[in-house]
C-alpha positions as CSV (number, residue, x, y, z in Angstrom):
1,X,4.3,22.2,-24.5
2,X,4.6,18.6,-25.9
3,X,1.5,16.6,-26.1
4,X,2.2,13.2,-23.5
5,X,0.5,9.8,-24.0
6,X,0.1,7.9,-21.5
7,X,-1.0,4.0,-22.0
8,X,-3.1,3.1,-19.1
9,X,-4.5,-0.3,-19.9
10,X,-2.5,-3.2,-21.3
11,X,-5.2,-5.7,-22.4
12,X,-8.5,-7.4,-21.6
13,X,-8.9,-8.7,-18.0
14,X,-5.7,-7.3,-16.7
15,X,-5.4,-4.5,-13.8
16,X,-5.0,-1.0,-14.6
17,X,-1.2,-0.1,-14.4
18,X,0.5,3.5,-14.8
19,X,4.1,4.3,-14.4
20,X,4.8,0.4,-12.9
21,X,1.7,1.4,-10.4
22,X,-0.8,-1.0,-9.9
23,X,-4.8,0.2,-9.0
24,X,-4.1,-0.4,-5.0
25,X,-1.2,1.9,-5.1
26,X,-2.6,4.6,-7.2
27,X,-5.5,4.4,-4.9
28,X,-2.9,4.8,-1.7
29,X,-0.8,7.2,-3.3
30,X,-3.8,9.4,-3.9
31,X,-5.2,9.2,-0.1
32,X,-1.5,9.9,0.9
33,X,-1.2,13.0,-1.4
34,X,-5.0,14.2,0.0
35,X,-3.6,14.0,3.9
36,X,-0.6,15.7,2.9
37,X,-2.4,18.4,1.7
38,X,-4.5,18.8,4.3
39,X,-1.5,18.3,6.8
40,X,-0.3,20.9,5.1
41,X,-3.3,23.1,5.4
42,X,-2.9,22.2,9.2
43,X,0.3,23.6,9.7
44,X,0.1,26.4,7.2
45,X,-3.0,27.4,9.6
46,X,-1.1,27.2,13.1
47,X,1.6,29.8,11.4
48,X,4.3,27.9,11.0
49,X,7.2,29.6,8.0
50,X,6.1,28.8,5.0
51,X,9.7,27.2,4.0
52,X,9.6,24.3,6.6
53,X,5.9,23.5,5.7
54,X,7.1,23.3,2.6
55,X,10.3,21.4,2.9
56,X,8.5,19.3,5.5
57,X,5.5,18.3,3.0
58,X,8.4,17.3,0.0
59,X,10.3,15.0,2.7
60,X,7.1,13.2,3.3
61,X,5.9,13.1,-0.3
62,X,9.2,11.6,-1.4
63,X,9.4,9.1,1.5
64,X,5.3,8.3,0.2
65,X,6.6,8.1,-3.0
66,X,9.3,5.6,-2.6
67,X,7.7,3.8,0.1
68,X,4.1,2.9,-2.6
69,X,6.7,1.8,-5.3
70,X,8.7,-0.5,-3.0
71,X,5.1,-2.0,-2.2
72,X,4.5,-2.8,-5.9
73,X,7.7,-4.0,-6.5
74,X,8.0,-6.3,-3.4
75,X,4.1,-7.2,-3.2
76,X,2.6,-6.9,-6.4
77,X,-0.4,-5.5,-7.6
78,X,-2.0,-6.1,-3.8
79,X,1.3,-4.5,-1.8
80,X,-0.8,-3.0,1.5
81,X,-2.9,-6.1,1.6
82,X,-0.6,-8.7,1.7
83,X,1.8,-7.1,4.0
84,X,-0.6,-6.6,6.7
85,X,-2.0,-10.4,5.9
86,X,1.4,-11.4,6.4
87,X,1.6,-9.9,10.1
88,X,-1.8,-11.7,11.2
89,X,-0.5,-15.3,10.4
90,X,0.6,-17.1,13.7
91,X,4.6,-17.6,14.0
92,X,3.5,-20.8,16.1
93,X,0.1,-23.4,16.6
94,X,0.0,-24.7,19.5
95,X,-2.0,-27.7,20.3
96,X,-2.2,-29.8,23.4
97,X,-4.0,-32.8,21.8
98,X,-1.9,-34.3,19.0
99,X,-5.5,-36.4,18.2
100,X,-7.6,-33.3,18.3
101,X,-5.3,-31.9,15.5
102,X,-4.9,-34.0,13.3
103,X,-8.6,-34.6,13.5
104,X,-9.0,-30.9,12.9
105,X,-6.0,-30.4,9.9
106,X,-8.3,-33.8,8.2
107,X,-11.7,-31.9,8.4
108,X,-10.0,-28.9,7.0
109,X,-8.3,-31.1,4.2
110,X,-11.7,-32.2,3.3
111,X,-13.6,-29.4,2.5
């Protein structure tokens, strides 16, 4: 067996990062790992063959697996987070007083 080092931190202040994985992700790729075990225990249980539990499990794992590092390539060190942020921002403000607006976009400025 060869001894493997692994450098975890690169410097004061900065996020933890391992294998181009930022904290979130490692955090999210953990959790997904823990439900796939136990989804696994699930269907092990119920009596399913072993081989499609199995082959089941390593489809999902990959797709996990590629899915968390095309978060932290696309998003960053705070993939989930921004992509959901993204989906809660209106496409469209509508406003029926053009006063009452800019009254309101002023306030806002403001502060």
């Amino acid at each position: 067996m060869s001894n493997s080092v692994y450098q975890i931190n690169k410097g004061i202040n900065k996020s933890i990062e391992f294998n181009a994985l930022k904290v979130q992700d490692i955090w999210y790729l953990g959790g997904g790992r823990f439900a796939l075990l136990i989804l696994f225990a699930i269907i092990y249980i119920c009596g399913i063959n072993i081989f499609f539990c199995l082959a089941l499990i390593v489809s999902l794992a990959s797709g996990l697996f590629m899915y968390t590092y095309k978060l932290s390539r696309t998003y960053g060190e705070h993939g989930l987070m921004k992509k959901v942020a993204n989906k809660s921002v209106p496409d469209v403000i509508k406003s029926y007083s053009i006063i009452r607006l800019k009254k309101q976009l002023l306030h806002e400025k403001s502060i």
